[in-house]
N, C-alpha and C positions, 0 to 999 in steps of 0.2 A: 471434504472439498475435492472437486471431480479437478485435475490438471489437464489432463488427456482421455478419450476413450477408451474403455476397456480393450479394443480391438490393436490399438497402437500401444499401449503398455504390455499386453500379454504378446507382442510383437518383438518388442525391445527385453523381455526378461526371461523369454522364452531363447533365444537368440544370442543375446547375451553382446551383442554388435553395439561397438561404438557410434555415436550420431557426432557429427561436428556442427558448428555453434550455428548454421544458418538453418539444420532440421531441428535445431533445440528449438530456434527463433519461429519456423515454423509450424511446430508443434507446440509454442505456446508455455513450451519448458521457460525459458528467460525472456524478458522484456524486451533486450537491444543488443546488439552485437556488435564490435567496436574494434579496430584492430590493439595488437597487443600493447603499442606504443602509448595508446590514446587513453587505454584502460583506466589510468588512475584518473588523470583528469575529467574524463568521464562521470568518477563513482564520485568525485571533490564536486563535479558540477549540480548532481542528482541532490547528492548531500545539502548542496548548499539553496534547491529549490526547497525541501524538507525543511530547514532552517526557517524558512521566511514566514510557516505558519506557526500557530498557538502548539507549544507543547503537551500542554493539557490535552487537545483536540485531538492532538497526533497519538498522545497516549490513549485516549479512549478510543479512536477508531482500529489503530491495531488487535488493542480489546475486543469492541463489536466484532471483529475480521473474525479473530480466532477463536473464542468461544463460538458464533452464531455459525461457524465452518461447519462444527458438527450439532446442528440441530436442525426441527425440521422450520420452513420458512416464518411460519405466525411465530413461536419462539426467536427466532434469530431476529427479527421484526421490532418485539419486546425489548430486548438484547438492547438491540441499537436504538430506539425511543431513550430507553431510559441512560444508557450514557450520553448521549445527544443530548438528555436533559442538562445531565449534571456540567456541562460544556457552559449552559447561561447562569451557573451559579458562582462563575470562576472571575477574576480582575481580567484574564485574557480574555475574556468577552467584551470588557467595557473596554479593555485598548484597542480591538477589534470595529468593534460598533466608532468610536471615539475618530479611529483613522479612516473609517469610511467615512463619516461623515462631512471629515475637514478633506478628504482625497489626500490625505497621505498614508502611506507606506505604512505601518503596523510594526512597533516594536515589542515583539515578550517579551518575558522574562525566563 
């Protein structure tokens, strides 16, 4: 999995120079940038979006992430069909399917 270009890591390693959090954010190193007060509630808020989906789901897509990281595309492709399968074989599917239906909320387990 590519983070940065070659030309901006052999920049930073070569150098050996500190970046502070807004070249990390522009470089695509972290996600958000957030003062230091705000920190936890920040990672409680993020957390608590992660929470509202199927854990199963969540567990397989971290899967598909990091295995298909290192492979070439039609494999990593594969990768994620077939845990993407195993997602409709799960009850979090039918509570999923279940609270679309009716437009409520989604509770897993």
């Amino acid at each position: 999995m590519v983070l940065i270009g070659a030309g901006l890591a052999k920049e930073m390693i070569y150098t050996g120079k500190h970046i502070d959090a807004q070249t990390a954010l522009s470089y695509g190193l972290v996600n958000k940038v957030v003062p230091a007060e705000e920190l936890l509630d920040a990672a409680k808020a993020l957390m608590a979006d992660i929470l509202k989906v199927s854990p199963v789901a969540i567990k397989y897509a971290k899967l598909s992430i990091n295995k298909g990281a290192d492979m070439d595309l039609m494999n990593g492709l594969e990768v994620e069909k077939d845990l993407a399968g195993l997602c409709f074989a799960t009850e979090d599917k039918e509570v999923g399917m279940h609270a679309f239906l009716e437009k409520q909320k989604p509770v897993f387990r």
